[in-house]
N, C-alpha and C positions, 0 to 999 in steps of 0.2 A: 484523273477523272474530274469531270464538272460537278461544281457543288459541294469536293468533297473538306474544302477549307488547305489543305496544304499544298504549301509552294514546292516547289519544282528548282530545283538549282540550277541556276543557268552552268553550263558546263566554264572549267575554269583553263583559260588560257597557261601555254607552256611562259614561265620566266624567261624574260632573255637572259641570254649569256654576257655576262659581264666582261667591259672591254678589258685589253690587257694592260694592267700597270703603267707598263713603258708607254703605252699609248700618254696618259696622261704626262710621264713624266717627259716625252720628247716634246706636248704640246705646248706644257708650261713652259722646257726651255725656249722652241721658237716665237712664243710670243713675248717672254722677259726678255730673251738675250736679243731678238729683233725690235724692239722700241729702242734699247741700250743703243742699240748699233744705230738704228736710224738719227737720235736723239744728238748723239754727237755732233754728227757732219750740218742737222741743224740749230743745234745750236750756235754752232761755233759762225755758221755763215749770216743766221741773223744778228750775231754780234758785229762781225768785221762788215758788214749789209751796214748797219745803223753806224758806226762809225765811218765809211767811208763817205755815206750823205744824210749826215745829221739831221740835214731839213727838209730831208725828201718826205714829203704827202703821201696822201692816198691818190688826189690828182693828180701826182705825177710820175706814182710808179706802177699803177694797175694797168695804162694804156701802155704805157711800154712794155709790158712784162719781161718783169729782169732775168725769168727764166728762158726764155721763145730761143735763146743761140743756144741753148746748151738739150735742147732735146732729142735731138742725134748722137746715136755714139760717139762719132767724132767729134762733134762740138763737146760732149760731156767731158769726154777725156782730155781732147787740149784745156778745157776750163778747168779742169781739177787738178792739172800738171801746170796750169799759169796762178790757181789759187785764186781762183774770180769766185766772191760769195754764190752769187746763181746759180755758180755751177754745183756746187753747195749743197743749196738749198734742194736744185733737182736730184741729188743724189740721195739726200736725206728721204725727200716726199717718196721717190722712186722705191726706198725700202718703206717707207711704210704701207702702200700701196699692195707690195711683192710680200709683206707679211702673212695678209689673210687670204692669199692666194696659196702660199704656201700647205698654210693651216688645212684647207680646203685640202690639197693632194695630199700631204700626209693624213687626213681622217679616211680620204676614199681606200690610202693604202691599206689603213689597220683594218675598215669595212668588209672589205674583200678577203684581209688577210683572215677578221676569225668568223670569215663562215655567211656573213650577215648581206646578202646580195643586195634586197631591195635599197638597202642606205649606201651600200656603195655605191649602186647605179646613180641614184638621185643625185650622191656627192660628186660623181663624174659628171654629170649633167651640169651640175653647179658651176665644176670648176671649166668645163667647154665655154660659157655662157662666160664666165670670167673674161676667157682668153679673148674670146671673140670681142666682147664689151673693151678690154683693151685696145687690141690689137688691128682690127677691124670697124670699129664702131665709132671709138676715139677716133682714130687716125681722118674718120670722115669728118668727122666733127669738126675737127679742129683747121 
C-alpha cells in the first residue's frame, strides 16, 4: 500500500546449481598439463633457435619468419622429423593456442551436461566463433 512505510521484498532468485567437481578438476588438468606440454617443444626450440644463430636480430628474423615452412601439416611434420627449431616452436605456439579452445569445448560439454542451456549455448557460440577466427579468418589473413 502507498504511504504505508514498509518495503516489499523483491522476490528472491533460484541459486544456481553448482557445477560438478570433475568439471574443475578436468579444467585445471587441461590448462596445467597443456602449458607443460606446450612449454616443452618451446622451449627446447628457442634454445637450439638461439644457438644455431647466435646473432640473428629482430631485423633479420621477423621478415623471414622462421615459422612460414612449417604451417602445413606436411611442412610441420617433416620439420619436427628433420628437428628444424621452427618447426618447434610452431608446434609449441600451436598448443598453446588449441589450449583455450579446448577449455571452451570442454565447459560447453559440462554446461549442457548439468542442465544449464543458456551458457552452453553462448559457450557453443564462443567456441564456433573460435574455429571460424582460426580456421577461416586466419587463413584469409594471412
Amino acid at each position: 500500500m502507498k504511504g504505508t512505510g514498509k518495503a516489499t521484498a523483491a522476490p528472491e532468485l533460484p541459486a544456481p546449481r553448482p557445477l560438478p567437481e570433475e568439471l574443475y578438476r578436468r579444467m585445471t588438468w587441461l590448462l596445467r598439463g597443456g602449458l607443460a606440454l606446450a612449454s616443452i617443444p618451446l622451449a627446447g626450440a628457442l634454445i637450439a633457435y638461439l644457438l644455431e644463430n647466435p646473432n640473428a636480430g629482430f631485423d633479420q628474423t621477423l621478415p623471414t619468419n622462421p615459422m612460414r615452412p612449417f604451417l602445413s601439416l606436411s611442412g610441420l611434420t617433416n620439420g619436427l622429423f628433420s628437428g628444424q627449431p621452427g618447426a618447434f616452436l610452431t608446434l609449441g605456439i600451436g598448443l598453446l593456442i588449441a589450449i583455450p579452445v579446448a577449455r571452451v569445448a570442454l565447459a560447453a560439454y559440462y554446461f549442457e551436461r548439468a542442465g544449464e542451456r543458456e551458457l552452453s549455448r553462448f559457450t557453443i557460440a564462443t567456441f564456433v566463433l573460435l574455429l571460424v577466427g582460426l580456421f577461416v579468418v586466419g587463413p584469409l589473413l594471412a
